[in-house]
Structures are given as C-alpha cells and as structure tokens.
C-alpha positions, 0 to 999 in steps of 0.5 A: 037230265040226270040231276031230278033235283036240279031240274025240277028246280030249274023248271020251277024259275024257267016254267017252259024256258028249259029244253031236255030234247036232243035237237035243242041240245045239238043246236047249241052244242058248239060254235063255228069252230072245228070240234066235234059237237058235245051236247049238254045235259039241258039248254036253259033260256033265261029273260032277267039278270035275276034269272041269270043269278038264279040259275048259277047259284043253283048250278054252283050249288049242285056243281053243275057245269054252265057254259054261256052261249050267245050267237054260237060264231066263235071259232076257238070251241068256246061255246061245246057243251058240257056232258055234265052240264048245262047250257046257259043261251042268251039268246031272249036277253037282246034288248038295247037298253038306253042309248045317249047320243049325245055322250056317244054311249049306250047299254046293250043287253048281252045278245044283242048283235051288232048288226041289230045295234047299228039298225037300232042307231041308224037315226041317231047320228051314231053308230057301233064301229067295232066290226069281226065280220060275224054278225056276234052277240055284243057279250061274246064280243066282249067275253072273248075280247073281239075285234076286227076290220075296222080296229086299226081306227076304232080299237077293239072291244077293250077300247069301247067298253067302260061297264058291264053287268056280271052275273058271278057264279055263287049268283051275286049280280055285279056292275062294273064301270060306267057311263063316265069316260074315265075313271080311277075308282079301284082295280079295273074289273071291267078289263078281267072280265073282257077275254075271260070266255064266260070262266069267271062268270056270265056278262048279262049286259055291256055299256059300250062307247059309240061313235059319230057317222063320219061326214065321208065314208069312201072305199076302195080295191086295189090289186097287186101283183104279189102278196108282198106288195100288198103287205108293205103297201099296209105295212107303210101306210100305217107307218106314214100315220095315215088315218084310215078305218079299215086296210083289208088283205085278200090273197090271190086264193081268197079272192078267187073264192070270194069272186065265186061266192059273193058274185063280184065284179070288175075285180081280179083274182089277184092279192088285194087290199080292201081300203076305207077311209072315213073323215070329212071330205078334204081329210079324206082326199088327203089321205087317199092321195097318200095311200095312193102314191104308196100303193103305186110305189108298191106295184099296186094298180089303180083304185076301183072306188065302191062308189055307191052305198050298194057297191060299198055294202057288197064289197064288205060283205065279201069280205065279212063272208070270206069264212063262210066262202072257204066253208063252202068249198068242201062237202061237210068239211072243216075251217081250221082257222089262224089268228096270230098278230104281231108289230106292225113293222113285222107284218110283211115278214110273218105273212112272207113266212106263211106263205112260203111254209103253207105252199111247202106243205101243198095246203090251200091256205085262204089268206085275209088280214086286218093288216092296219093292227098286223093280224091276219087269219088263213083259213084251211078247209079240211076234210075231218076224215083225213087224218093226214091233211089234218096233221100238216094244218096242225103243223102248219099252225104250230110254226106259225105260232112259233114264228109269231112269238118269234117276231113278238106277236101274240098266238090270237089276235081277236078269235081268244083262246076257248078249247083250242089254243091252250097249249099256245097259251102256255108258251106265250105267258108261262108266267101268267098261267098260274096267275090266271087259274088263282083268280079263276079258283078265287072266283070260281072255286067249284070249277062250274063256268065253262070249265076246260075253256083258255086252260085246264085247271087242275 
C-alpha cells in the first residue's frame, strides 16, 4: 500500500482485518458485471459502524478512494476497485438486528442477504418479499435502489424501507427514518441515500418493512406460442387489476437454456410465463380464473401448477439462475446485460421491438421480464475477445435505450447505473445531472466514495 501513514493507521483500528495480498484484492475487485478487474490498493474488513466511521475519516483525511463492497452481484460495475484506493467489504456486518413481527418491521445489519433474512424469519409468521433473483446483500439492495420478480405486488426496495444507518464520508454516523409507518419529519433523507451507489456514503444498517406469509401461494407455467402473446397475456392482466405477486417472461432462447441448466421438466422450449399468486385461497381461485381466460385469449396453453413446495422451489430457481444459466454458455465469457423499463401499456411494443432488432443484428438474446412492472432484461453472452460481437451488443444496447426513453421508460429498471450506464444517464435527466453532482460535492467534497460510479464529476 503506497500510504505507510495510512496503512499503519488502518492496521491500528483493524489489527488483522486488513488485506494488502493480491488474491484478497482480486476477489474484490468487481462484481458480476462485464469490466475488466481493477484490484484496490487494500481490502479492509470493518465489524461496528464505529469502525466504519473510522476508517472513512481517515480515508477523507488522506483523500484515499473507498469503494463499498457487499456480496459483489451487481452488474452495472458498481463495486471495481480503485487503484488508488481501498475496498471498504461488509462482509462481518451480517447480523439481524431486531425483528417485530407484530409491527411487520426488522433492522438488518447491511450484509445480510436475503435469503439469510427469510431463513432468520421462517417462525416468525413474516417474511422479506423484496426478490432480484441474487441472493444480494440487503445494503446493496438498497444502494442501488433493487428490486425484482415480485415487485409488481410487493414494490421495490424504496417501497420497503423506512430507516438506515449511514456512515458519511467525514465519519459522522447518521440515522435516517424509523420504525413508524409515516412520517413528515424534514427532507426525505432515507430516499437520497436509496440509488445513491455508496457516492454519498456507506449504509451500515437497513430497517426494512416485512410482510406477512400469505395463507396461499399457488404457481404456475404457461406457454405460448409467440413471444407476443406471452407479452399482452402480462400486459392485460396487470391492465384488468388483478392481484398477483409475480408474471415472470422467458422467451423461447431462455427457456431452452434454463431447461438444460436447471434440469426442468414437463416444460416446453417455448415463450413462457411464470405466474404466482399469493392471497387466501378463494382470492386466489379468482384471480387464476381471470388470468386464465386472458391467457386463453392469448393463444397460451394450459397451466402447469408447481403443486408442491419442491416443485415450486425448482421452478423459481430456474428462473433466479437464468443469469448464471446464459454465463454458462461460453468458456470465460461475458454477460452484457439489459435493463429498460417502460409503462406498462408500452410493454408489449419495447419488447416487440427488441426482438426484432436483436434477430437483425444475428445475436443470441436470452430474454426474461418482470413484465407485471414493465421491465425486462436480455442477457447477451460474449466472448471479450471479439471486438465485433461486442460493438453490435453495444449497439444493440443503445437503440434499446433510445427506444425506452421513446415509450417514456427509463434506461434501469433495478440493476442502477454504477460504471456502465453514465452516458444513459445523461440522456434520460440531462437536467438532474448537475443537481446531482452539487449534492454529491456538498457531501462529498474530496470525491472519496466510490468515485467515477452513476457519473463523472469533474
């Protein structure tokens, strides 16, 4: 580490808790994304919000990069290191705090994962419904605003959190929100700090809004003929109200892949919707019946019930390993990754028109959507060493960007912007920008936390 003063300095507070070895460093030196590694100076492995706030006033101090690293599944390149810089992992702050079942709430220490959540829950009677496929750390979660298959019923992580604790970059500890359902108490700071990508500061702890198990969870395949049908058979239900917690797409390409990888059976290589109701019973007879008959108008064919808690494990999880499914596909290669979403009623036309400008350009363009909030990703494997394939994906991605703003969309639906979608951000809110980098530099001024992440500020 080229700072001696701050490394002895850091080594002072973390004793053994900080990594100068260069496996350590490349482990942390990006997340799922498609750039290439950039390894930090160290890794440090902070236990208390007290160490947190330590470390970053010593950082801002010396004008040493950070950059927060939590389970390293983001895919926009929010978490490359800093070559000047340090890692900052959460990875020993994964403690459930408190839980209140009976006020539906709980705190959560930033690196716990959803999964480790719902485990922590199971007896509770209540759960975490907030769901992107990854098991992600819950402060990702939140710095990069995330959500997921079953936001169309649940929301998104804005929906869900009311508090957090931040550590600023001068050190001071803040605490925002709380455990109340509402509140009118002053500027929303819990909000500025949701999406912020860990540029304003790191989120050390989350209070989070839980939801009760539903009396009936009841799931199920349906297949189609074309991808268009499977779109307005989505687009239509949300259109009619129903309630339902998750519509799930897979087009034709997907699921093929995901048959091979994940093993499924009695499903077809076909466009496909995954459907999940959750309600009473009798609420959920209804709204099957209505989606049914939507789907019939739609061309789709009979549904195939997950009847069984196995089944209905394995057919999700098909879907959350669609990602790694398309990975799997080529020897050391990429994922670039889409994320637009637009109004519902301008679903079925973005997707159309993806589909028929990918098939143009001669890509393999894995498709899946939460079609019930109107975003959906296709997920491109590449090989990096092929400059060509890159450039048409590239190109690919800036139509689709284009035509989403078109239909009054947005450029990310829930991956955030990190490295890799700056320049999109400049189109969609060329007004905001500027707004954005004053508050950053209010709060930020010596550029320390996670610099060159949702835009360039100088």
């Amino acid at each position: 580490m080229e700072n001696v003063s701050l490394k002895k300095e850091l080594t002072s507070i973390l004793k053994d808790r900080i990594s100068l070895s260069e496996s350590t460093r490349a482990n942390f030196a990006r997340g799922e994304d498609t750039y290439d590694p950039v390894l930090s100076q160290a890794v440090v492995f902070p236990e208390t919000n007290e160490e947190v706030s330590r470390i970053l006033k010593l950082c801002n101090e010396h004008k040493v990069p950070v950059v927060p690293f939590g389970t390293g599944t983001s895919l926009e390149g929010h978490v490359v290191g800093n070559k000047d810089g340090i890692t900052l992992s959460l990875e020993k702050m994964n403690k459930v705090l408190s839980v209140n079942a009976s006020d539906f709430d709980c705190r959560v220490q930033a690196n716990v994962t959803r999964e480790q959540l719902n485990e922590y829950l199971r007896e509770d009677g209540v759960f975490f419904p907030i769901d992107p496929g990854a098991n992600a750390a819950l402060g990702g979660m939140a710095a990069t605003s995330a959500s997921g298959t079953m936001a169309v019923k649940y929301g998104t992580m804005k929906s869900v959190i009311t508090g957090l604790t931040v550590v600023l970059p001068n050190g001071d500890i803040i605490k925002t929100g709380g455990r109340s359902k509402k509140s009118s108490a002053g500027y929303n700071l819990t909000n500025l700090f949701i999406g912020s990508e860990g540029t304003l500061g790191i989120i050390t702890e989350v209070q989070l809004r839980l939801s009760p198990i539903p009396e009936s969870i009841m799931s199920a395949v349906c297949h189609f003929p074309s991808l268009d049908d499977a779109v307005k058979t989505a687009q239509e239900t949300i259109q009619y109200g129903v309630p339902i917690a998750r519509i799930e797409m897979l087009n034709k390409d997907q699921m093929e892949i995901s048959i091979n990888y994940s093993k499924l059976e009695d499903v077809s290589a076909l466009p496909t919707l995954f459907f999940e109701f959750h309600g009473s019973e009798t609420s959920n007879k209804e709204a099957i019946n209505i989606v049914d008959e939507i789907s019939k108008n739609n061309n789709g064919s009979k549904f195939k019930w997950a009847d069984t808690i196995e089944k209905r494990k394995k057919m999700w999880k098909a879907r959350w390993d669609a990602w790694y499914s398309v990975r799997a596909l080529i020897d050391d290669g990429r994922v670039y990754t889409t994320d637009v979403c637009v109004p519902i009623s301008k679903i079925t036309e973005c997707v159309n028109f993806a589909e028929k400008e990918v098939k143009k350009l001669g890509l393999r363009a894995p498709m899946v959507g939460h079609l019930g909030d109107g975003n959906f990703h296709i997920m491109m494997p590449y090989n990096p060493k092929k400059d060509d394939e890159y450039k048409k994906i590239k190109y690919f991605n800036d139509i689709l960007i284009d035509k989403s703003l078109e239909l009054e969309g947005t450029i990310t639906g829930e991956h955030g912007i990190g490295l890799h979608k700056k320049n999109y951000l400049l189109k969609e809110h060329p007004d905001n920008v500027p707004l954005m980098k004053s508050i950053k530099r209010t709060m930020d001024p010596n550029n320390i936390m996670n610099p060159g992440k949702i835009f360039d500020l100088n």
